[in-house]
C-alpha positions as CSV (number, residue, x, y, z in Angstrom):
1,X,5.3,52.0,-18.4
2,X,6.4,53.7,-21.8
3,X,7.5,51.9,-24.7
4,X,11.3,52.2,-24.4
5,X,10.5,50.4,-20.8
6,X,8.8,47.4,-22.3
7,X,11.4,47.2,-24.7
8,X,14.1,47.0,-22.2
9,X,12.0,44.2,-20.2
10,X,10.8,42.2,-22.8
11,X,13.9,42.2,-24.8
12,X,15.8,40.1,-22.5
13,X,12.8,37.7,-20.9
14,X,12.6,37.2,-25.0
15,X,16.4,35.6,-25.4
16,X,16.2,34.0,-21.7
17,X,13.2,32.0,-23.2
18,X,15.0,30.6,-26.4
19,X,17.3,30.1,-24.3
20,X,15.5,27.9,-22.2
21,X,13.9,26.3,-25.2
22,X,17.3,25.4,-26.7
23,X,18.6,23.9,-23.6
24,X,15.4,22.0,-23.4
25,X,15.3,20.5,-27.2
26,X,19.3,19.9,-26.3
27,X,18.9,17.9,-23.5
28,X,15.6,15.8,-25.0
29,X,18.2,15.1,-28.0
30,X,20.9,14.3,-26.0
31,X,18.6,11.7,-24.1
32,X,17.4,10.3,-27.5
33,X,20.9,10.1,-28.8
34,X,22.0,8.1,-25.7
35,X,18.6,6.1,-25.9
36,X,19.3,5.3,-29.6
37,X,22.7,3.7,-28.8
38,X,22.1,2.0,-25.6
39,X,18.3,0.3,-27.0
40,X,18.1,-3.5,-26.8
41,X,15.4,-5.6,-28.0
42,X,13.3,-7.9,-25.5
43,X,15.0,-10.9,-24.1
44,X,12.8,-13.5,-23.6
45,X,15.5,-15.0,-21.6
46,X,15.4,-12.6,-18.7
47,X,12.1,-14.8,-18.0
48,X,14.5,-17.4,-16.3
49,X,15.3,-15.8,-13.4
50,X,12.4,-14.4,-12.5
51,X,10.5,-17.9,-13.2
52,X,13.0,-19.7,-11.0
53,X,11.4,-18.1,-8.0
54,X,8.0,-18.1,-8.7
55,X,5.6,-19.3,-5.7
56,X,3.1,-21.7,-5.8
57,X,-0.3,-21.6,-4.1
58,X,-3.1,-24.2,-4.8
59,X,-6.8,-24.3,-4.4
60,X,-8.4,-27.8,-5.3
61,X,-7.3,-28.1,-8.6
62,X,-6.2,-24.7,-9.4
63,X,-2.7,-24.0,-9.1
64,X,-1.4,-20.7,-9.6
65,X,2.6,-19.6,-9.9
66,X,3.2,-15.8,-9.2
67,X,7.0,-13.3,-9.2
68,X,7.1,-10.0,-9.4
69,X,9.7,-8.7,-11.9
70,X,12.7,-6.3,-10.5
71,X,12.9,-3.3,-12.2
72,X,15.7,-4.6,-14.4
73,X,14.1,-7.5,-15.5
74,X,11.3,-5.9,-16.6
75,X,13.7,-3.7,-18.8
76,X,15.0,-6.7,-20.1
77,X,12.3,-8.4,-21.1
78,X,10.0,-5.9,-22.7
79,X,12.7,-3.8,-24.0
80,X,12.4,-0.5,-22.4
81,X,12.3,0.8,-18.6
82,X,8.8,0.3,-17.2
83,X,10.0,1.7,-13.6
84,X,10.4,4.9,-15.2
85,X,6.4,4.8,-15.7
86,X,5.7,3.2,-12.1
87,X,4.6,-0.1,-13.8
88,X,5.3,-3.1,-12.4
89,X,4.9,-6.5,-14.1
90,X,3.5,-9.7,-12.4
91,X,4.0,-13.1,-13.9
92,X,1.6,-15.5,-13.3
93,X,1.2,-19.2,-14.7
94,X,-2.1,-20.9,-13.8
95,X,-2.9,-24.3,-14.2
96,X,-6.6,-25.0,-13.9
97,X,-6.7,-28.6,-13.4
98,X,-10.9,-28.2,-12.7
99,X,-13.9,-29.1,-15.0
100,X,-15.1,-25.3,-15.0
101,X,-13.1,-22.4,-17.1
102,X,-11.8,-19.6,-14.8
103,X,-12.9,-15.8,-15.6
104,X,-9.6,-13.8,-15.1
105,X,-10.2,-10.9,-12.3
106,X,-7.0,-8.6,-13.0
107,X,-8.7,-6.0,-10.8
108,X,-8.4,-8.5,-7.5
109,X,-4.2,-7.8,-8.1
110,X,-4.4,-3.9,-8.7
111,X,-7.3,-1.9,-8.4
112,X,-5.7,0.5,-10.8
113,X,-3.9,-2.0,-13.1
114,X,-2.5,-0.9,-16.6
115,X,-3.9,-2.3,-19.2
116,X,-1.7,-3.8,-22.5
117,X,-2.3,-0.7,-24.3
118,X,-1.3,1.3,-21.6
119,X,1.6,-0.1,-21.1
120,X,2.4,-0.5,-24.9
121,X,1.8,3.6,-25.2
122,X,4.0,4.0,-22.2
123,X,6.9,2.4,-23.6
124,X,7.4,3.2,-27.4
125,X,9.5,6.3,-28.7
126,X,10.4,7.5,-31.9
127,X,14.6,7.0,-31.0
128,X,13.6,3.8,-30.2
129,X,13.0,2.9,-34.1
130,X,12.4,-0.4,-35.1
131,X,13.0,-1.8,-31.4
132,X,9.1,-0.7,-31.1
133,X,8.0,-2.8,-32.9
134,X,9.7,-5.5,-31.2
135,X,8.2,-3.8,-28.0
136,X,4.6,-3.5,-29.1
137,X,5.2,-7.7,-30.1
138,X,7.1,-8.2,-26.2
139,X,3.6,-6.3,-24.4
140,X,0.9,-8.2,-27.2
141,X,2.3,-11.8,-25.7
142,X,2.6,-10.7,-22.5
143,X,-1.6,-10.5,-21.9
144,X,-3.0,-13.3,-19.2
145,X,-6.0,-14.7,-21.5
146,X,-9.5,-13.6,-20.0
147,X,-10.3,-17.0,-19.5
148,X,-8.7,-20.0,-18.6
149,X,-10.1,-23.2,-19.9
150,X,-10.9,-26.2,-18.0
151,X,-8.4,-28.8,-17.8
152,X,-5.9,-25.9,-19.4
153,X,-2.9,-24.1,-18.1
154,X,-2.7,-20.1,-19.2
155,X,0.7,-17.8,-18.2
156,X,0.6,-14.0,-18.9
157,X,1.2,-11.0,-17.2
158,X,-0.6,-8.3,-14.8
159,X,1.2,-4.9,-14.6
160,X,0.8,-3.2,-11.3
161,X,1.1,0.4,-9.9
162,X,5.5,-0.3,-8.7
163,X,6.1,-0.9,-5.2
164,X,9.5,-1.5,-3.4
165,X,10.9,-4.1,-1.2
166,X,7.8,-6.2,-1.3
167,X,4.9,-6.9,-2.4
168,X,1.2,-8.3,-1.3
169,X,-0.9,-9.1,-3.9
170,X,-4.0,-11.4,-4.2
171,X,-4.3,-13.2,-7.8
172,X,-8.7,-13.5,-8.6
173,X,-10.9,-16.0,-10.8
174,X,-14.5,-16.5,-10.7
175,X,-16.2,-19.6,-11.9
176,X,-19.5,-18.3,-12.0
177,X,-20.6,-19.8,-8.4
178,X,-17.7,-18.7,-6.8
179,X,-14.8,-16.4,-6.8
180,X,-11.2,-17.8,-5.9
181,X,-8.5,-16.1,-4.4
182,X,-4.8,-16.7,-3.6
183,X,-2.6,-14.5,-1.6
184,X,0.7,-14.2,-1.8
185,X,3.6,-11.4,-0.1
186,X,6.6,-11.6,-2.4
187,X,9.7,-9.8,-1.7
188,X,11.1,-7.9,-4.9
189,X,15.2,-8.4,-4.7
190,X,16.3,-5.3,-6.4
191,X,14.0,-2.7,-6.8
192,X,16.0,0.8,-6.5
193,X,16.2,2.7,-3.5
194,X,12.7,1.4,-1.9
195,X,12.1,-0.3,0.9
196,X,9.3,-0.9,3.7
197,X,9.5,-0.4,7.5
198,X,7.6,-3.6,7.9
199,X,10.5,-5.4,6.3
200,X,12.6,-4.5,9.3
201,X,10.5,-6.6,12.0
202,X,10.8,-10.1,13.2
203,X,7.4,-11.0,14.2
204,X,8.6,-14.4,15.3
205,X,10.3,-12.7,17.9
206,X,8.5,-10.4,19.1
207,X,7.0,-12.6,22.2
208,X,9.1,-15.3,23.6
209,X,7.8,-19.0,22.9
210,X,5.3,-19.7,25.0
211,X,3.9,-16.2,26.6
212,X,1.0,-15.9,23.9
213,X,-2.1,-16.9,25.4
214,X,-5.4,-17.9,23.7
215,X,-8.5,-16.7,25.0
216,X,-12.0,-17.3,24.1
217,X,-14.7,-14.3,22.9
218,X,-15.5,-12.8,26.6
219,X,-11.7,-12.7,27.7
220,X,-11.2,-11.1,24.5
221,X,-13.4,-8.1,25.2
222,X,-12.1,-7.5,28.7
223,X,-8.4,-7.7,27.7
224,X,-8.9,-5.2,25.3
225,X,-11.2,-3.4,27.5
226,X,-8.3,-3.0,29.7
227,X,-5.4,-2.1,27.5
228,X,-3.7,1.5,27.7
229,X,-6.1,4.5,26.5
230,X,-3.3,5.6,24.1
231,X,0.0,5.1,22.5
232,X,3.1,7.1,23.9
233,X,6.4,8.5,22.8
234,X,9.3,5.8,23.3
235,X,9.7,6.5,27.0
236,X,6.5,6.0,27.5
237,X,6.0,9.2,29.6
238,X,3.5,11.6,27.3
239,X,0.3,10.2,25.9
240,X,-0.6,10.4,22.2
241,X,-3.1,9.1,19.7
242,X,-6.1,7.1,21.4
243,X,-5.6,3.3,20.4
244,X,-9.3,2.8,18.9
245,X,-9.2,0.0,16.7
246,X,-8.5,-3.7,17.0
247,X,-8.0,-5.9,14.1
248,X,-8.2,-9.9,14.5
249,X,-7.2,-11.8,11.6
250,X,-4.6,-14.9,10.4
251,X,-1.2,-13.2,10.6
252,X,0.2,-10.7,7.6
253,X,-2.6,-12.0,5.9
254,X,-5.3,-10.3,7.3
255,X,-3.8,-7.1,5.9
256,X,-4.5,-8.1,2.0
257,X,-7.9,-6.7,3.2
258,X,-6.4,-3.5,3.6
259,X,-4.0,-3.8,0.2
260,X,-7.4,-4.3,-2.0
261,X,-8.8,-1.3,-1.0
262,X,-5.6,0.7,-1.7
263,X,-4.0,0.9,1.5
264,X,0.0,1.1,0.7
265,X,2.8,0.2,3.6
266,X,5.3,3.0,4.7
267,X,8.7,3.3,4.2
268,X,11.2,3.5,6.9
269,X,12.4,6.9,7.7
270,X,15.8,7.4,6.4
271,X,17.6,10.2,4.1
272,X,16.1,8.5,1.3
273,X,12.6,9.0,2.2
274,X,13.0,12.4,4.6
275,X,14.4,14.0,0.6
276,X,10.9,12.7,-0.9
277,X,8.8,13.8,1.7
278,X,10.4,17.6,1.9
279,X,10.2,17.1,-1.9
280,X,6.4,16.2,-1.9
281,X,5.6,18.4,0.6
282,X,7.3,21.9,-1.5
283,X,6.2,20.9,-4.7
284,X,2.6,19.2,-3.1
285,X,3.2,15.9,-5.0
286,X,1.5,12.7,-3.2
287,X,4.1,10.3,-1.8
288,X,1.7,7.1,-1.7
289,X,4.3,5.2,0.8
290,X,5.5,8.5,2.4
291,X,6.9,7.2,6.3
292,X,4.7,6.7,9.7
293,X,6.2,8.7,12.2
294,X,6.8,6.0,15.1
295,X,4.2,6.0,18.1
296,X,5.0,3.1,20.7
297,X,2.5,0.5,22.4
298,X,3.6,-2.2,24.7
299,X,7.2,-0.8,24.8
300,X,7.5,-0.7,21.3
301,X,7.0,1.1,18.0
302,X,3.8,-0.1,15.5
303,X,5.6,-3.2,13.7
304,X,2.9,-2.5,10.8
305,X,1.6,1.3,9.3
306,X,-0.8,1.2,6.9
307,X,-1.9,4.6,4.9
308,X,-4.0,5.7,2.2
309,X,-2.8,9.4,0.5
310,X,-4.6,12.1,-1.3
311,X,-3.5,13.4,-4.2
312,X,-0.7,15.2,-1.7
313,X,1.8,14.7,0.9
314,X,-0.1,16.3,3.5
315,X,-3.6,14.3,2.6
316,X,-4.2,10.8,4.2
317,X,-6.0,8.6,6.4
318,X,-3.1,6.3,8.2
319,X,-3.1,3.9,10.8
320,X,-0.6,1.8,13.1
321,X,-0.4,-1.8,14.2
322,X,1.1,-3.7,17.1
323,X,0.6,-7.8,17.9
324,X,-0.9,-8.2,21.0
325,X,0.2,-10.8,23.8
326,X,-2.9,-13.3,23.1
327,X,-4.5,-15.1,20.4
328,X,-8.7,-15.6,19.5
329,X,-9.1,-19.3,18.3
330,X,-5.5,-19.1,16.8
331,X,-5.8,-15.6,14.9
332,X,-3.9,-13.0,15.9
333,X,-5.0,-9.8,17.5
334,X,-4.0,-6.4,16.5
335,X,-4.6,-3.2,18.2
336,X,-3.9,0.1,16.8
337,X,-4.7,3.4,16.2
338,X,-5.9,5.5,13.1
339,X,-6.5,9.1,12.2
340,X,-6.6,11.0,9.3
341,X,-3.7,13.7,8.6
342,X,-5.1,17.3,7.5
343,X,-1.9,18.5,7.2
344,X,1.7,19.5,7.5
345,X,3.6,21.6,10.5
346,X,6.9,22.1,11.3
347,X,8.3,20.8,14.6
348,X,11.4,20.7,16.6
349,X,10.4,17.2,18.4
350,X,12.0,14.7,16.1
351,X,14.9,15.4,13.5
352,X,13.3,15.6,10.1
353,X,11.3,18.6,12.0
354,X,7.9,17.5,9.7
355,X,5.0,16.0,11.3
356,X,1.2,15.8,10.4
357,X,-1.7,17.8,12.0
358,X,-4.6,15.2,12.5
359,X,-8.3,16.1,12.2
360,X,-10.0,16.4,16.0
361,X,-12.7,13.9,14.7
362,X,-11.0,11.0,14.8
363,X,-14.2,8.5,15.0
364,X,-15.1,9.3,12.0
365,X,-11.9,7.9,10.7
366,X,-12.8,5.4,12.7
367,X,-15.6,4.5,11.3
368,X,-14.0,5.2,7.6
369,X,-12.0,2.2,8.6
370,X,-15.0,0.2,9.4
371,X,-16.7,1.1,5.9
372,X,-13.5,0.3,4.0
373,X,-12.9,-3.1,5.8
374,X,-17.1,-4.0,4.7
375,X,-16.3,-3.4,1.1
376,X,-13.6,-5.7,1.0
377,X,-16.0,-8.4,2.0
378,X,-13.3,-9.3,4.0
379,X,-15.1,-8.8,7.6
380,X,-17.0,-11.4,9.2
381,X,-18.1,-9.6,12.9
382,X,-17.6,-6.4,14.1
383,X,-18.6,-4.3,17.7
384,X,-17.1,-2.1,19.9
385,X,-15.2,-2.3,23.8
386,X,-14.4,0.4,26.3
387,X,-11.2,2.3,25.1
388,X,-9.2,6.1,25.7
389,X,-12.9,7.0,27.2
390,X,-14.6,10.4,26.2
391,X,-12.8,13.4,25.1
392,X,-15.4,16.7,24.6
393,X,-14.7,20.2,24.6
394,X,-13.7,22.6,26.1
395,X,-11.2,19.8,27.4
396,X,-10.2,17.8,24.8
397,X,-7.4,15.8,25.3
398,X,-4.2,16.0,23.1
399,X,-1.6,13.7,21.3
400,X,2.0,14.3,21.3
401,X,2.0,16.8,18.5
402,X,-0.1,18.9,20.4
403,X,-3.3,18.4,18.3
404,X,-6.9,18.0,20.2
405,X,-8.9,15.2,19.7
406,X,-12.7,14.2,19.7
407,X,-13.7,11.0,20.4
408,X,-16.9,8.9,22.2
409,X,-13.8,7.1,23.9
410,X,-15.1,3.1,21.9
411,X,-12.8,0.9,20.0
412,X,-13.4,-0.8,17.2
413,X,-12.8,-4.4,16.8
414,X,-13.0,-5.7,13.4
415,X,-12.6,-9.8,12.9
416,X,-11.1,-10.4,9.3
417,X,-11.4,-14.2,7.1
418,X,-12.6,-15.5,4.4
419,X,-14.7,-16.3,2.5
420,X,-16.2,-12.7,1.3
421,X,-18.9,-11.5,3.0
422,X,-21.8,-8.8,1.9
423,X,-23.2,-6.1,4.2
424,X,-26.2,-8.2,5.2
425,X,-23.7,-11.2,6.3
426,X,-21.9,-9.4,8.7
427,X,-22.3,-10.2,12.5
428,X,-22.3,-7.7,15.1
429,X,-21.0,-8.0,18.5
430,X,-23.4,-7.2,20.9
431,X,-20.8,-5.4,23.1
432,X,-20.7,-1.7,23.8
433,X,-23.1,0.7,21.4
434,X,-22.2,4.0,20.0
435,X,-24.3,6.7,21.3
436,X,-27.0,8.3,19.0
């Protein structure tokens, strides 16, 4: 190309970048312009309303309050938008009523928690003048003290990676001979635009009083020996994803094992979230709570979906829950299926024309599962039943989205309480055994 050429080419890519820049440095001024009349100090008085509906759970003599700030109070309080960062703030109040201090365990509520300085960095900017200072003051007080004396009460804050809708969180202290947990599954009133699909069931409905039956350990293992190889589409004519595992816990809660290791719930499919997932999957952004495309078991769809993303949209290992008709000693049984999604096609079979391609080796997700659920602590026996039974090449068989899948045909059944439990403490069910 001669020289005249470049000219001619460069010449106008040169005034389309000022260009650019100008209308960048224009807009960042307008937004600190608008910023600089709209800031407000903290108001300390915001803390009313999220006090008000604080939840209690004891433990002996520890008491511990707990609320999850909306979006807005947390703008309130601290002074600038911590939404806008993904932070959310937990307030807690603890009142340790015992003879032994209480080490502080911040990582028990948010694997990932931001710490004060974090936060503080997050939040300041230069239009914001003197109001930073006010802000660096708001996020200094807001720290939960390390440790809380004996016979001392301690309030203080824990900011969390933001969730919608609700929230399940466990709040940790060690003593030095024991650790001491309490659970609790807030719902957040006004957090904008985000919701779960879990929020949408009524588990007290599901089965009509009366119809759940309690079985001991052996009727157990047949029942679940017996139930359907796979889940199906809603009319419950075309076979999908093998239903492998079998989770037996105390309710919702046996699912905080599952929110400690960084599973997230789903949201519900809806224009809101079909935008953000086309979004995520163009631009290959992660979408933590991206929806669970709805399988059905026992006539229905999974009341619970549980995943755990990659750094993108089309990266995760995901699984589905349904409550089954019986009980084990009072807990309740779960069965459900789990896979890990490779990646994204296009399809004509449901109307946001998106679903995942799953990996063929779907006990090893299996088994994923089975390692994740061990380092919670959370699992107190494990072993395996009779299930979907084998599926080998060269005839594998296939889920509704047309993917093959591999499988020794077992299911896992994982029992879930408290307290934590190491490796070595971990019973195994002498049941079925997986094949060398």
């Amino acid at each position: 190309m001669s020289e005249t050429n470049l000219r001619r080419v460069w010449q106008p890519l040169k005034r389309w970048r000022w260009r650019a820049l100008a209308l960048a440095l224009a807009t960042l001024l307008a937004i600190a312009v608008l910023s600089w009349f709209s800031k407000t100090a903290p108001d300390h008085t915001a803390e009313q309303s999220f006090i008000s509906r604080a939840d209690l759970r004891e433990r002996g003599a520890v008491a511990v309050r707990a609320a999850v700030l909306t979006d807005d109070e947390s703008e309130r309080y601290f002074g600038a938008s911590l939404a806008d960062h993904g932070i959310q703030a937990i307030w807690l109040n603890v009142n340790n009523g015992s003879d032994t201090p209480l080490r502080f365990l911040p990582i028990v509520t948010d694997p990932d928690y931001f710490s004060e300085a974090e936060v503080e960095r997050q939040l300041l900017a230069w239009w914001r003048g003197s109001t930073n200072a006010s802000i660096t003051a708001a996020v200094a007080r807001a720290r939960m003290p390390d440790i809380v004396p004996e016979k001392q009460a301690a309030t203080g804050f824990v900011f969390t990676h933001r969730e919608g809708g609700a929230k399940l969180f466990a709040v940790g202290f060690e003593t030095g001979a024991e650790e001491l947990l309490f659970r609790f599954a807030l719902p957040i009133p006004d957090v904008r635009g985000v919701s779960y699909a879990i929020q949408k069931v009524d588990f007290g409905n599901i089965y009509p009083p009366g119809t759940i039956e309690d079985v001991d350990l052996s009727t157990l293992r047949d029942k679940l020996a017996q139930l359907p190889c796979c889940t199906t589409n809603k009319s419950g004519d075309r076979e999908g994803d093998p239903i492998n595992i079998v989770i037996v816990g105390h309710g919702l809660e046996a699912l905080f094992a599952f929110i400690g290791r960084g599973w997230k719930l789903d949201e519900p499919f809806d224009l809101h979230s079909t935008y953000r997932t086309i979004q995520a999957f163009l631009f290959r952004n992660e979408y933590l709570n991206a929806p669970i495309s709805p399988l059905h078991v026992f006539g229905r769809q999974q009341e619970v979906a549980l995943q755990k993303a990659r750094n993108n949209i089309s990266l995760r290992n995901h699984l589905r829950l349904w409550l089954a008709p019986f009980t084990i000693g009072g807990l309740q049984v779960w069965v459900g299926q789990i896979s890990r999604d490779i990646g994204i096609k296009l399809t004509t079979e449901v109307w946001y024309l998106t679903t995942h391609r799953i990996s063929p080796e779907v006990d090893q997700d299996r088994f994923y599962l089975l390692q994740d659920l061990i380092m919670s602590g959370a699992v107190s026996r494990y072993g395996y039943v009779q299930g979907v039974g084998a599926s080998t090449m060269p005839k594998p068989r296939v889920n509704l989205g047309g993917d093959t899948y591999l499988t020794d045909g077992l299911r896992l059944v994982v029992f879930l309480g408290m307290p934590r439990r190491a490796f070595d403490q971990v019973e195994f069910l002498d049941w079925e055994h997986l094949r060398p």
